[in-house]
PQR file with spaces between the fields and no chain letter, atoms N, CA, C, O and H, PARSE charges and radii, in Angstrom:
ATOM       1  N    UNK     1     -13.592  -20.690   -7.743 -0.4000 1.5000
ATOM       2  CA   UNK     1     -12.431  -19.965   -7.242 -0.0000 2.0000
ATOM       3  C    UNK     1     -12.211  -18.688   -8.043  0.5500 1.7000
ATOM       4  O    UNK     1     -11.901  -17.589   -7.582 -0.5500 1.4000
ATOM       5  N    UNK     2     -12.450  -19.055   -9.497 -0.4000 1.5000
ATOM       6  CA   UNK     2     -12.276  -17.519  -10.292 -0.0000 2.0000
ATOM       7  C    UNK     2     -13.264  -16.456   -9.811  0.5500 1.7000
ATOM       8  O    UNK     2     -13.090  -15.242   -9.697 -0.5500 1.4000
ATOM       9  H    UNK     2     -12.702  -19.948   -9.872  0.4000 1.0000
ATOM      10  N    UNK     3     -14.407  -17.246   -9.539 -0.4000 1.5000
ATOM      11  CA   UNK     3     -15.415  -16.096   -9.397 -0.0000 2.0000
ATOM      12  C    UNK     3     -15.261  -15.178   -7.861  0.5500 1.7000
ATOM      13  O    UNK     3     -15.819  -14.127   -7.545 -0.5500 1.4000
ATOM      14  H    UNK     3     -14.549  -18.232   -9.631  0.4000 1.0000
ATOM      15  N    UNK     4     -14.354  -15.969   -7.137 -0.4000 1.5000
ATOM      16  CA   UNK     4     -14.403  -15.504   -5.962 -0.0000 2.0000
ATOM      17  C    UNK     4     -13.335  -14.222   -5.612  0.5500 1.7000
ATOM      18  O    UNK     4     -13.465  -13.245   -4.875 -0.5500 1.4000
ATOM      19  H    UNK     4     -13.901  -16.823   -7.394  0.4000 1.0000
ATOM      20  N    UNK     5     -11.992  -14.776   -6.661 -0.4000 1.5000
ATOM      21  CA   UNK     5     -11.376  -13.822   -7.283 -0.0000 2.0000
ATOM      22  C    UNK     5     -11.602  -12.247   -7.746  0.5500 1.7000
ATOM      23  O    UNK     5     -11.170  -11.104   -7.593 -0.5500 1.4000
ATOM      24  H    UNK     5     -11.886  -15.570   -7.260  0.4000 1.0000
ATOM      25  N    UNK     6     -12.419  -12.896   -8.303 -0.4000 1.5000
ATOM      26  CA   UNK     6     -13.078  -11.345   -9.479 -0.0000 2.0000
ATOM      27  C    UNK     6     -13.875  -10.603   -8.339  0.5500 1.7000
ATOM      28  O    UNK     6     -13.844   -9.426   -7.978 -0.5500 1.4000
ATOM      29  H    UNK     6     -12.770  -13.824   -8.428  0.4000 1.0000
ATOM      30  N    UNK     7     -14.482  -11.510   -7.966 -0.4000 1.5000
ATOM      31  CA   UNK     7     -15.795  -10.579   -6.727 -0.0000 2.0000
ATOM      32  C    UNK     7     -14.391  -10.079   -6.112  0.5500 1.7000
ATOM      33  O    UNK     7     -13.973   -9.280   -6.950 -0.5500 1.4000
ATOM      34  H    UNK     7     -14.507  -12.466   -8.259  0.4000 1.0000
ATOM      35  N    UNK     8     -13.360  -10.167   -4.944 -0.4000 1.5000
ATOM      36  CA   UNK     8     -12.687   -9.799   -4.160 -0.0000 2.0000
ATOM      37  C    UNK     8     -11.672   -8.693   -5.120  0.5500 1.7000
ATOM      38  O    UNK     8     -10.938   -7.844   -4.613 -0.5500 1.4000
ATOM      39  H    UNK     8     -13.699  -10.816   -4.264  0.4000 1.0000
ATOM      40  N    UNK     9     -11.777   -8.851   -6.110 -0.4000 1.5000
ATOM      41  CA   UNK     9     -10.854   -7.249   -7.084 -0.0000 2.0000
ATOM      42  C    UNK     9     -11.859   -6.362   -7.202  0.5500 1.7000
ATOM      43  O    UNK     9     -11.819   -5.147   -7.009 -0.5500 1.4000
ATOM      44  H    UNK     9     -12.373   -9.540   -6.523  0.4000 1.0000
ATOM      45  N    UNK    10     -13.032   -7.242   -7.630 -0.4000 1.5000
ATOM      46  CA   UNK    10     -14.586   -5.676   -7.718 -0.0000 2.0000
ATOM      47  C    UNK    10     -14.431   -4.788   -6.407  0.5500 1.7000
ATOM      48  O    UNK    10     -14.021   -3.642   -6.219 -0.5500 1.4000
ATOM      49  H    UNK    10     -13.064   -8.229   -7.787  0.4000 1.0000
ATOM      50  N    UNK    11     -14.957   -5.842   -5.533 -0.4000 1.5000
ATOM      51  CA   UNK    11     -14.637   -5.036   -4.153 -0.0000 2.0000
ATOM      52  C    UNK    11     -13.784   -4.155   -3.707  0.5500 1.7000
ATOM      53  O    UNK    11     -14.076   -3.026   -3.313 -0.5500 1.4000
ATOM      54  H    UNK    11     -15.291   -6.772   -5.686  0.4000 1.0000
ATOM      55  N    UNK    12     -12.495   -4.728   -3.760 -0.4000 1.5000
ATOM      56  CA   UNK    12     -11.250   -3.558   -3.738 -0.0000 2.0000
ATOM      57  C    UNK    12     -11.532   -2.303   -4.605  0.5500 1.7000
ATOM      58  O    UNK    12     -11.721   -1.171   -4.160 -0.5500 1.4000
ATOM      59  H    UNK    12     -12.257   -5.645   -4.080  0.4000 1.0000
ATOM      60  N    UNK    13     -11.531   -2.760   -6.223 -0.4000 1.5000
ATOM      61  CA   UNK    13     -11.550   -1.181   -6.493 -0.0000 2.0000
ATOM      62  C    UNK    13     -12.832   -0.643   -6.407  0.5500 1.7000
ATOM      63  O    UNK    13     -12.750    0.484   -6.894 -0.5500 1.4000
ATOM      64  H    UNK    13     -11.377   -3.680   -6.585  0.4000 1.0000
ATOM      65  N    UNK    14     -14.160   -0.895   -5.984 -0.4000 1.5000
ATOM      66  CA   UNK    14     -14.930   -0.117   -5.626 -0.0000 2.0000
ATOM      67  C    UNK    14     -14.623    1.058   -4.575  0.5500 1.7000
ATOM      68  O    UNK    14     -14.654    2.280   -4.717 -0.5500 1.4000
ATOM      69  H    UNK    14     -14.226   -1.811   -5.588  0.4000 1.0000
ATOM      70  N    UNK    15     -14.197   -0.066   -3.038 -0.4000 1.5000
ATOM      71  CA   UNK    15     -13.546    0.774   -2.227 -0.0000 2.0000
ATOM      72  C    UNK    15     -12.152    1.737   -2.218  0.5500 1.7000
ATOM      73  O    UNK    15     -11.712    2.560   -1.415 -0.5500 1.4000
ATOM      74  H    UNK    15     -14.172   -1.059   -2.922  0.4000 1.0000
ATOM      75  N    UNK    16     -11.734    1.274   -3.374 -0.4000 1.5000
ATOM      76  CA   UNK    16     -10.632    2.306   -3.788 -0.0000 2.0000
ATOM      77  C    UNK    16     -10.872    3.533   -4.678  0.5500 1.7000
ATOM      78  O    UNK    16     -10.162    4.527   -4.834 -0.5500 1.4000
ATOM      79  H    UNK    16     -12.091    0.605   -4.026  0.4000 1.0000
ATOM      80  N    UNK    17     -12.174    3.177   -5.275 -0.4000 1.5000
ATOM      81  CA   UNK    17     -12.715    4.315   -5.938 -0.0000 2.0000
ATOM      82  C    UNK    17     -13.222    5.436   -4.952  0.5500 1.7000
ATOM      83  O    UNK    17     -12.956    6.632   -5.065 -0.5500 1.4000
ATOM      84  H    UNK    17     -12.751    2.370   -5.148  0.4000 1.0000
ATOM      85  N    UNK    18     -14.200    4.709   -3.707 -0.4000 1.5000
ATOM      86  CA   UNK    18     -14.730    5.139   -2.936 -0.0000 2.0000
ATOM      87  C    UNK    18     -14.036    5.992   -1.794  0.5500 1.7000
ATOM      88  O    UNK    18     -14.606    6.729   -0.989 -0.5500 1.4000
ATOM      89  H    UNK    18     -14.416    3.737   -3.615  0.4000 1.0000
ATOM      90  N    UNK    19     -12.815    5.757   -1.888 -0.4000 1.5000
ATOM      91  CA   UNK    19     -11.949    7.102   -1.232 -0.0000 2.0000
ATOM      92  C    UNK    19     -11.343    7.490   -1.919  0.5500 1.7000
ATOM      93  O    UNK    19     -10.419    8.029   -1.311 -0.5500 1.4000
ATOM      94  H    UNK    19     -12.352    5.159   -2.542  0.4000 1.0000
ATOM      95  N    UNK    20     -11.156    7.654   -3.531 -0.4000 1.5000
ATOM      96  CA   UNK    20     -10.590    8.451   -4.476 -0.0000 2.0000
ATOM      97  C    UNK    20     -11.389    9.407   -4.181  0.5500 1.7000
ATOM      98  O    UNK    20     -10.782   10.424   -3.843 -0.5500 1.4000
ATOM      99  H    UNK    20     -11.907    7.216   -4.024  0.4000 1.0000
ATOM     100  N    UNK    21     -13.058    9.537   -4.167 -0.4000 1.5000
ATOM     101  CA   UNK    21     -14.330   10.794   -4.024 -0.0000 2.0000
ATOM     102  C    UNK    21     -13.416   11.845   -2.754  0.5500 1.7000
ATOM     103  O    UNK    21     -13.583   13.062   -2.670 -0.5500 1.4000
ATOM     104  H    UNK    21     -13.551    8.712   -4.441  0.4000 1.0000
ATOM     105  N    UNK    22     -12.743   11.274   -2.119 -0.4000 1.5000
ATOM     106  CA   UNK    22     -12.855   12.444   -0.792 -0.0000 2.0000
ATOM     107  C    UNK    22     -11.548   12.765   -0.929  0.5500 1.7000
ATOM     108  O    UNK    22     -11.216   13.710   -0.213 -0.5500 1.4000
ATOM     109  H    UNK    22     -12.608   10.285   -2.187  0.4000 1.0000
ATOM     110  N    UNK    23     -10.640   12.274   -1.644 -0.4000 1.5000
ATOM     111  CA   UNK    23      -9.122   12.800   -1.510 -0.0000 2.0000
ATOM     112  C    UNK    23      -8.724   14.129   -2.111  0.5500 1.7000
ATOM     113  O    UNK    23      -9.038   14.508   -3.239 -0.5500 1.4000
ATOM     114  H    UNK    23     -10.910   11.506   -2.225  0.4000 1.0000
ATOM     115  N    UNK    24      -7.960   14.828   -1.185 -0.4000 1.5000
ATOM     116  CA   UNK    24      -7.178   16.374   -1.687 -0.0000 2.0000
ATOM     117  C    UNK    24      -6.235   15.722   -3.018  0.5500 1.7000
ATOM     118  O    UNK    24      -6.194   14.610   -3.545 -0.5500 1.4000
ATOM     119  H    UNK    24      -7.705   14.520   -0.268  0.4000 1.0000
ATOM     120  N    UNK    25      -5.451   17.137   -3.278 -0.4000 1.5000
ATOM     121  CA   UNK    25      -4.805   16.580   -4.268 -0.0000 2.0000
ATOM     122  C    UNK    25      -3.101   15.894   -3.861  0.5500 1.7000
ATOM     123  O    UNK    25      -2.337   15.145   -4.470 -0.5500 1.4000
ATOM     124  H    UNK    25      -5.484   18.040   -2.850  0.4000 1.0000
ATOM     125  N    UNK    26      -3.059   16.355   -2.994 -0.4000 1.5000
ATOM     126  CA   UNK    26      -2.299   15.846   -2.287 -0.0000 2.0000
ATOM     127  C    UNK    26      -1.959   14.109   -1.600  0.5500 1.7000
ATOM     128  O    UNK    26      -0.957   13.559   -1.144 -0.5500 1.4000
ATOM     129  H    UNK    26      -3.679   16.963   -2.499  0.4000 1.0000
ATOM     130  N    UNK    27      -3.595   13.633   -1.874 -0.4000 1.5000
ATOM     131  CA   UNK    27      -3.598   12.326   -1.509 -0.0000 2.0000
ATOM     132  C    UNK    27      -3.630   11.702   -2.675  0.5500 1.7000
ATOM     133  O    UNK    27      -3.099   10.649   -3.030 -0.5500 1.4000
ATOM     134  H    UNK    27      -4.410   14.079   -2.244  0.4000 1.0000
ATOM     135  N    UNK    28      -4.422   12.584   -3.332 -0.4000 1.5000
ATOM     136  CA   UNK    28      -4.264   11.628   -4.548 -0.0000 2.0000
ATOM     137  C    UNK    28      -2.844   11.237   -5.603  0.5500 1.7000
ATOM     138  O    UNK    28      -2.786   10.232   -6.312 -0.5500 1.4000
ATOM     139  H    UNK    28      -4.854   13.439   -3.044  0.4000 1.0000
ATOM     140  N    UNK    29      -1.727   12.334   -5.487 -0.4000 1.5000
ATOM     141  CA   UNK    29      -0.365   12.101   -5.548 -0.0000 2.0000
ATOM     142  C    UNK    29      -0.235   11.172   -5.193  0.5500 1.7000
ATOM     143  O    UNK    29      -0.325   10.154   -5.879 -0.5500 1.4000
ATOM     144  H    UNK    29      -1.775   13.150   -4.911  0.4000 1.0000
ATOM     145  N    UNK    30       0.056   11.220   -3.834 -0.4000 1.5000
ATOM     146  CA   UNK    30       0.778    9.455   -2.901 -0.0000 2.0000
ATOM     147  C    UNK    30      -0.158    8.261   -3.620  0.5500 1.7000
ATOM     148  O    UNK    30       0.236    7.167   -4.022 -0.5500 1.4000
ATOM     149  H    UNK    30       0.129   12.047   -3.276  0.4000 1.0000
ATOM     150  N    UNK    31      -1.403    8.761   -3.656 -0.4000 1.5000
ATOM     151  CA   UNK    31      -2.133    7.341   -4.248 -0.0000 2.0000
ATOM     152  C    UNK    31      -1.920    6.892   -5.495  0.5500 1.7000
ATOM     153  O    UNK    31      -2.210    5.706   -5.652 -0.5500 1.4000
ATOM     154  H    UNK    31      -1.724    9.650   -3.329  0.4000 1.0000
ATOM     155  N    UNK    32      -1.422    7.576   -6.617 -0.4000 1.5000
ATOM     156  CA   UNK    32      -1.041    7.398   -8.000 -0.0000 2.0000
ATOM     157  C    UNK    32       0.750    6.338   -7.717  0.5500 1.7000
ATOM     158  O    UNK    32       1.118    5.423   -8.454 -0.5500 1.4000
ATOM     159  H    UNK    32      -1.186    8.540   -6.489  0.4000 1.0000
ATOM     160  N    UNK    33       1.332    6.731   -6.785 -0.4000 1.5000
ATOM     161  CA   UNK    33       2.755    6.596   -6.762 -0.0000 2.0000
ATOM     162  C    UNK    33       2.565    4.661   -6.380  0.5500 1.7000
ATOM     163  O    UNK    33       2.899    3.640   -6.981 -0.5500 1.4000
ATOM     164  H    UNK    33       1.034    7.475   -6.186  0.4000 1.0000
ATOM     165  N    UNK    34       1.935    4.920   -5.219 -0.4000 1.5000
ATOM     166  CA   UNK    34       0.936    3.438   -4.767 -0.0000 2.0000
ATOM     167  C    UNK    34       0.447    2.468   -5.936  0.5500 1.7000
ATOM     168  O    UNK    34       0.704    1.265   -5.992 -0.5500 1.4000
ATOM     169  H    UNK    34       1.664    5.749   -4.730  0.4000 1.0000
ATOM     170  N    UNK    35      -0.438    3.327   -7.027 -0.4000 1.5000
ATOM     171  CA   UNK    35      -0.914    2.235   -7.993 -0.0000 2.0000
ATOM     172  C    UNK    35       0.000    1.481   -8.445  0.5500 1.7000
ATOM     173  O    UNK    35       0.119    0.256   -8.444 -0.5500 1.4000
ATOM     174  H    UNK    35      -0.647    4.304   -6.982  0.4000 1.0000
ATOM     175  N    UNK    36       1.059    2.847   -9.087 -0.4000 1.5000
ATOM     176  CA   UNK    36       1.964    2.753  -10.077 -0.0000 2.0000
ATOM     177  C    UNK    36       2.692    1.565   -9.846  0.5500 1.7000
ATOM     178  O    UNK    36       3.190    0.910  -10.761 -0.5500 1.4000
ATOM     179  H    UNK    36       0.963    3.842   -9.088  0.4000 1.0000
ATOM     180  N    UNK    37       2.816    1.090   -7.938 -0.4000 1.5000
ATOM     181  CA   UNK    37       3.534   -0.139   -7.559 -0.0000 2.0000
ATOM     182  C    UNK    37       2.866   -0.877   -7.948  0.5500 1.7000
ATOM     183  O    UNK    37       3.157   -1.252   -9.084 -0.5500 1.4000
ATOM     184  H    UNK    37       2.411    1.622   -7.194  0.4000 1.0000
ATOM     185  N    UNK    38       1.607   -1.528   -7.300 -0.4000 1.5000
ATOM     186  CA   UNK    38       0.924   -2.010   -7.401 -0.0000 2.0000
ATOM     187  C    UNK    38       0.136   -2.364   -8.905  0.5500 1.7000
ATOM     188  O    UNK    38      -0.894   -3.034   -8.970 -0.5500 1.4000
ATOM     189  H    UNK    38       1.371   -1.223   -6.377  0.4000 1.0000
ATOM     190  N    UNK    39       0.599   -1.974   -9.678 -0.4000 1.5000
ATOM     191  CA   UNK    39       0.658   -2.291  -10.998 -0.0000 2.0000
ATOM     192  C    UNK    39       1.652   -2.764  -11.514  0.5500 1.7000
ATOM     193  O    UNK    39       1.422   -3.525  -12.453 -0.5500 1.4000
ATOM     194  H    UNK    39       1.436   -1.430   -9.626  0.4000 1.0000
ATOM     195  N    UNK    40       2.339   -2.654  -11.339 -0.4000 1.5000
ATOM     196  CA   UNK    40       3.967   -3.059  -12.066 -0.0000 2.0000
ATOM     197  C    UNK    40       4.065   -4.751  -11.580  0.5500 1.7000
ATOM     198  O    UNK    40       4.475   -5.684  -12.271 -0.5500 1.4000
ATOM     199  H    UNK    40       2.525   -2.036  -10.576  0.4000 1.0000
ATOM     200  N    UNK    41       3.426   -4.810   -9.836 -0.4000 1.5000
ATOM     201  CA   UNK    41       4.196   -5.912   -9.450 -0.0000 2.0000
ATOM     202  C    UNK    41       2.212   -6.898   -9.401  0.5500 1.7000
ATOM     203  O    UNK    41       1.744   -7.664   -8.559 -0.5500 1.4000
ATOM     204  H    UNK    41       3.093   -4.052   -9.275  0.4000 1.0000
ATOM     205  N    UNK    42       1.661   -6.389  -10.607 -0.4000 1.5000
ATOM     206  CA   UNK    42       0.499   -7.005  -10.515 -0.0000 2.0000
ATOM     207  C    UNK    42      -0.640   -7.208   -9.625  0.5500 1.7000
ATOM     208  O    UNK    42      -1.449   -8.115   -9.818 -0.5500 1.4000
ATOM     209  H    UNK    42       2.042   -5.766  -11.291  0.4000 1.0000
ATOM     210  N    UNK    43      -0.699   -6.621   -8.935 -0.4000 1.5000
ATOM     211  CA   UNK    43      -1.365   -6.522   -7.619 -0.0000 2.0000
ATOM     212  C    UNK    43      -2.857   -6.213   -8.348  0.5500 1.7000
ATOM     213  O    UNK    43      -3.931   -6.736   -8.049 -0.5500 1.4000
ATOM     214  H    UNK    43      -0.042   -5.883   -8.778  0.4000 1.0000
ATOM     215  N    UNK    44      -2.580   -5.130   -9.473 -0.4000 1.5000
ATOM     216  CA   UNK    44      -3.762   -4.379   -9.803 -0.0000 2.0000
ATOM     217  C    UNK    44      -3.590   -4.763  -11.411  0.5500 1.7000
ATOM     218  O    UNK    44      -2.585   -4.588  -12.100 -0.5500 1.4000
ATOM     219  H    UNK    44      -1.707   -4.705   -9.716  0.4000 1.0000
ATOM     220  N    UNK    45      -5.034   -5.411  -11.861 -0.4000 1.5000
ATOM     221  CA   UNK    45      -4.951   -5.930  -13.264 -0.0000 2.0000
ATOM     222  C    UNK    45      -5.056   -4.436  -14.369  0.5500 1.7000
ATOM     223  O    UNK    45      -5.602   -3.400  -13.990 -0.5500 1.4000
ATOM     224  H    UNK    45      -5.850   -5.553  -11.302  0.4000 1.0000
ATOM     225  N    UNK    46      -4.694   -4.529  -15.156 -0.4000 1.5000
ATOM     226  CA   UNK    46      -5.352   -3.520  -15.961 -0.0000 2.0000
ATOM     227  C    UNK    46      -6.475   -2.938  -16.460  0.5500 1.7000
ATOM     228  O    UNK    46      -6.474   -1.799  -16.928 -0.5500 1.4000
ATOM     229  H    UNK    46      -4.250   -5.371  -15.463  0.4000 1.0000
ATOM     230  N    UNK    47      -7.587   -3.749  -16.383 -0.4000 1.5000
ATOM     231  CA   UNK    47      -9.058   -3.409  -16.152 -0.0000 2.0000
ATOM     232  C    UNK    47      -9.469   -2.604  -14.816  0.5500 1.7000
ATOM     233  O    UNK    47     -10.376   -1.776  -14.892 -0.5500 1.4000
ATOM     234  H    UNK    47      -7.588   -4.673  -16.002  0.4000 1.0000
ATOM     235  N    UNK    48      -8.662   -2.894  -13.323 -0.4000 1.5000
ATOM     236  CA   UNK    48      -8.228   -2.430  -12.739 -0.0000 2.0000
ATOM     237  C    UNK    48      -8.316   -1.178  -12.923  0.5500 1.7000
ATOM     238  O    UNK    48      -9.297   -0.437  -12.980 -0.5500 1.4000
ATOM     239  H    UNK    48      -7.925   -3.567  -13.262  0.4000 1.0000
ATOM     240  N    UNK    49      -6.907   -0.934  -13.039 -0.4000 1.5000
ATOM     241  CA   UNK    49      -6.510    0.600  -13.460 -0.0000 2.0000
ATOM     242  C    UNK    49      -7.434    1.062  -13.850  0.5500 1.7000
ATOM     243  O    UNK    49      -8.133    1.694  -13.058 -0.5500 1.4000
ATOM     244  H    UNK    49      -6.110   -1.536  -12.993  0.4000 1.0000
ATOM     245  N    UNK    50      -7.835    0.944  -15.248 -0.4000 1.5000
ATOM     246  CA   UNK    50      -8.698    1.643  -15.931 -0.0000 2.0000
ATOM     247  C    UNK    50      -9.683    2.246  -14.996  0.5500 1.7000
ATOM     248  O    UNK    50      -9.412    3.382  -14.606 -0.5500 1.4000
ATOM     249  H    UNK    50      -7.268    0.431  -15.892  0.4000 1.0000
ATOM     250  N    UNK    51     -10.705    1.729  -14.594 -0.4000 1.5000
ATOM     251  CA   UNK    51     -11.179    1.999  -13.601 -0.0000 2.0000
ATOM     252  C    UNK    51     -11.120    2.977  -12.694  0.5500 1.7000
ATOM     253  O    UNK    51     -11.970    3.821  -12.412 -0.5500 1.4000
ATOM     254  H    UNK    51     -10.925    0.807  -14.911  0.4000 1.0000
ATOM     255  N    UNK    52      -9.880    2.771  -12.190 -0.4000 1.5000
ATOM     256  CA   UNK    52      -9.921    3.473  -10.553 -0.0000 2.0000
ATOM     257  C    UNK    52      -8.874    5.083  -11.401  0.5500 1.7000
ATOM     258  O    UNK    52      -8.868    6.223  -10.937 -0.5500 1.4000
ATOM     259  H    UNK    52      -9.190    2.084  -12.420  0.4000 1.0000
ATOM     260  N    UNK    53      -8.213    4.663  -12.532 -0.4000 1.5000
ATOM     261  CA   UNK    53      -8.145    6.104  -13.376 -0.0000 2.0000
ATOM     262  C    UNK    53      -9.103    7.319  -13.903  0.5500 1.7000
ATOM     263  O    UNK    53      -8.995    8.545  -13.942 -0.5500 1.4000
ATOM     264  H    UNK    53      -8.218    3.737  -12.909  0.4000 1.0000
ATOM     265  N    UNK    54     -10.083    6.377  -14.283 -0.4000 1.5000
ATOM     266  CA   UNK    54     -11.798    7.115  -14.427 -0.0000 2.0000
ATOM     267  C    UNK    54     -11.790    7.514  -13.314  0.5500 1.7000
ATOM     268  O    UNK    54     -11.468    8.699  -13.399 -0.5500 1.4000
ATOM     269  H    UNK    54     -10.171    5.381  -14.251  0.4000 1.0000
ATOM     270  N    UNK    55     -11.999    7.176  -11.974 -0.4000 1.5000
ATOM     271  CA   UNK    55     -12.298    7.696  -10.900 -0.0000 2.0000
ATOM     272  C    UNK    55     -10.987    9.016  -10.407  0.5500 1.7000
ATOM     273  O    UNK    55     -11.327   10.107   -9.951 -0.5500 1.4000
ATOM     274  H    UNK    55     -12.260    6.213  -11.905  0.4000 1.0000
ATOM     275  N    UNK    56      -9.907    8.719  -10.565 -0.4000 1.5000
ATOM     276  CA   UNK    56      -8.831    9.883  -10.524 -0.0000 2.0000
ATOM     277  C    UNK    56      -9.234   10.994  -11.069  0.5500 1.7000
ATOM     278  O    UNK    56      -9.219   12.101  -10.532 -0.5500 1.4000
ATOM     279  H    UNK    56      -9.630    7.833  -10.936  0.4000 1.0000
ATOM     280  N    UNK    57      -9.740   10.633  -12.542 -0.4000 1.5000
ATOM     281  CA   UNK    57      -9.857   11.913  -13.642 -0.0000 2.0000
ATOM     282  C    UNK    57     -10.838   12.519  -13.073  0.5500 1.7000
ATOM     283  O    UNK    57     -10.734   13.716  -12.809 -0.5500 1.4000
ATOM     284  H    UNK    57      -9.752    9.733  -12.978  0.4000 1.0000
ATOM     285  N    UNK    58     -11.588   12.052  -12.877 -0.4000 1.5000
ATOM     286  CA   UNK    58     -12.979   12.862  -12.007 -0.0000 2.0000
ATOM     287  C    UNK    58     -12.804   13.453  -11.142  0.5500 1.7000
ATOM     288  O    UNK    58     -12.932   14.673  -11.246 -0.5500 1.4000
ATOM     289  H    UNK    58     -11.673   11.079  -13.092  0.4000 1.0000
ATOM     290  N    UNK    59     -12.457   12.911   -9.980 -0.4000 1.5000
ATOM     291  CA   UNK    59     -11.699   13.538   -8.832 -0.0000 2.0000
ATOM     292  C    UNK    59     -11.117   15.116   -9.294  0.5500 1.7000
ATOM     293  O    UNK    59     -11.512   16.278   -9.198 -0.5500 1.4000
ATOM     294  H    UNK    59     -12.353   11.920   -9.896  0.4000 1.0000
ATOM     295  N    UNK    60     -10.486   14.730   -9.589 -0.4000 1.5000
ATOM     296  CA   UNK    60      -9.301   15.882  -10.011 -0.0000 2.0000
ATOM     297  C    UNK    60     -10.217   16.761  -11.084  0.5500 1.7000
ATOM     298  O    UNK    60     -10.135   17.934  -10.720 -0.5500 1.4000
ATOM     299  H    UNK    60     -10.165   13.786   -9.667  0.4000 1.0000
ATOM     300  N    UNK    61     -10.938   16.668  -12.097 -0.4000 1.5000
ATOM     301  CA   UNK    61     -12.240   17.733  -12.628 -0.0000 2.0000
ATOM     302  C    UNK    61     -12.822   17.720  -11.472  0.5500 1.7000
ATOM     303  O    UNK    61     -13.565   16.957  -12.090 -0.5500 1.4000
ATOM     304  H    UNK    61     -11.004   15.715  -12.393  0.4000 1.0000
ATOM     305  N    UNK    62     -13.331   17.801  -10.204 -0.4000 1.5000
ATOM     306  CA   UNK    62     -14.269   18.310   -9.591 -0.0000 2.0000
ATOM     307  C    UNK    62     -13.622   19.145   -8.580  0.5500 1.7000
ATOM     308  O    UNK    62     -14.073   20.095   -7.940 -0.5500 1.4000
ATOM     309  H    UNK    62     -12.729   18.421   -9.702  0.4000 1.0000
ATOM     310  N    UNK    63     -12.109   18.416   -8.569 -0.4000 1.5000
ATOM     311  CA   UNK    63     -11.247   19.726   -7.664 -0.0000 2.0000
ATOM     312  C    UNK    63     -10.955   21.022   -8.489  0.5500 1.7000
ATOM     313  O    UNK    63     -11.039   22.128   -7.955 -0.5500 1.4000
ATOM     314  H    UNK    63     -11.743   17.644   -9.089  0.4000 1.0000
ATOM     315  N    UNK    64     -10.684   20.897   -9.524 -0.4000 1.5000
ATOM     316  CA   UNK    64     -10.731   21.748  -10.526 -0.0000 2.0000
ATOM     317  C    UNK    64     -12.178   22.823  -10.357  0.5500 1.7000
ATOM     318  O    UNK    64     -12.309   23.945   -9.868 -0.5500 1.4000
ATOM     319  H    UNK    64     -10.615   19.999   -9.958  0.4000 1.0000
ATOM     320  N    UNK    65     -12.920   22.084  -10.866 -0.4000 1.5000
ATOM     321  CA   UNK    65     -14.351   22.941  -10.643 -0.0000 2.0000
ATOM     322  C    UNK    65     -14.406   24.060   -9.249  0.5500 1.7000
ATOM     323  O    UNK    65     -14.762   25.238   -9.217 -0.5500 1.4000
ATOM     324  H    UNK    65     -12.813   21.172  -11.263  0.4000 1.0000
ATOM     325  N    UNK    66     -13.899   23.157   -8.152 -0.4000 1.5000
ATOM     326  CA   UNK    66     -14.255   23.790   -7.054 -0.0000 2.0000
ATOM     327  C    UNK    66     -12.911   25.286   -6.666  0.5500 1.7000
ATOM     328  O    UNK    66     -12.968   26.257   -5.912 -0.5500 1.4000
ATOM     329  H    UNK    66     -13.610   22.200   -8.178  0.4000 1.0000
ATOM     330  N    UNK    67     -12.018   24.859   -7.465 -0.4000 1.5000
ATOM     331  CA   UNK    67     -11.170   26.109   -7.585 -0.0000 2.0000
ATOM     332  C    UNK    67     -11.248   27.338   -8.338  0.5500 1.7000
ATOM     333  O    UNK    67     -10.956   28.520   -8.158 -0.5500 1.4000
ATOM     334  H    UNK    67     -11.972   24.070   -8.078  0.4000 1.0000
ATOM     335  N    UNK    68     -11.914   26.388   -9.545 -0.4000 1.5000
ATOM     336  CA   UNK    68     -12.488   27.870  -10.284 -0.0000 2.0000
ATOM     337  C    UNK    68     -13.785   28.743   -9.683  0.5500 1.7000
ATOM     338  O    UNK    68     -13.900   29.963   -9.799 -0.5500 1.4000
ATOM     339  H    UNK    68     -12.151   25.427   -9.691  0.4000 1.0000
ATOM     340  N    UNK    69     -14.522   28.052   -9.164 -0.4000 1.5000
ATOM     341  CA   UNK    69     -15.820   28.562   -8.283 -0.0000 2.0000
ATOM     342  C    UNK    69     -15.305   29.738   -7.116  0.5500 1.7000
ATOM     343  O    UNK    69     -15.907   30.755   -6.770 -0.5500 1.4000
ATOM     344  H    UNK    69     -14.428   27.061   -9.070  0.4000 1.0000
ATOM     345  N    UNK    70     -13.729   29.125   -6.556 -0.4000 1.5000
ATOM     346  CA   UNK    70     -13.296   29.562   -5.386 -0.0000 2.0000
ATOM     347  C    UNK    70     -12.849   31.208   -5.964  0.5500 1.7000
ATOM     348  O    UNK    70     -13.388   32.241   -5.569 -0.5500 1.4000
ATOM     349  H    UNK    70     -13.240   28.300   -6.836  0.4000 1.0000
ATOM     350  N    UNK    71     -11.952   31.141   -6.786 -0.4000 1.5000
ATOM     351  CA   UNK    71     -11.274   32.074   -7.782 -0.0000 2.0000
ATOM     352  C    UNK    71     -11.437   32.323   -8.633  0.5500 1.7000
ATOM     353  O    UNK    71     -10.688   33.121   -9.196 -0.5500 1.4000
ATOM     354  H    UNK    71     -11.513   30.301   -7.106  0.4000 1.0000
């Protein structure tokens, strides 16, 4: 049962990582506000987070990148 657990949180934040890659910054706002629930009321463990934060920070350096390229 634990293991089935853990596999079904991998999964989630993979796929939650996996549309962190395509989000404006704009989505990614609403999506931080989302964790922030979803953390508080446990939904999302803290290994979790960690995680799908690595994937934010990135996000957001590559929007970065692509603005300075722009301007």
């Amino acid at each position: 049962m634990r293991n089935r657990k853990a596999a079904e949180a991998n999964a989630d934040v993979e796929a939650r990582i996996a549309q962190i890659e395509q989000m404006t910054l704009e989505q990614i706002a609403t999506f931080q506000g989302r964790m922030l629930t979803d953390i508080g009321t446990g939904r999302i463990a803290p290994r979790e987070a960690r995680a799908i934060d690595r994937a934010l920070r990135k996000r957001l350096k590559a929007i970065e990148q692509e603005l300075q390229q722009d301007g």
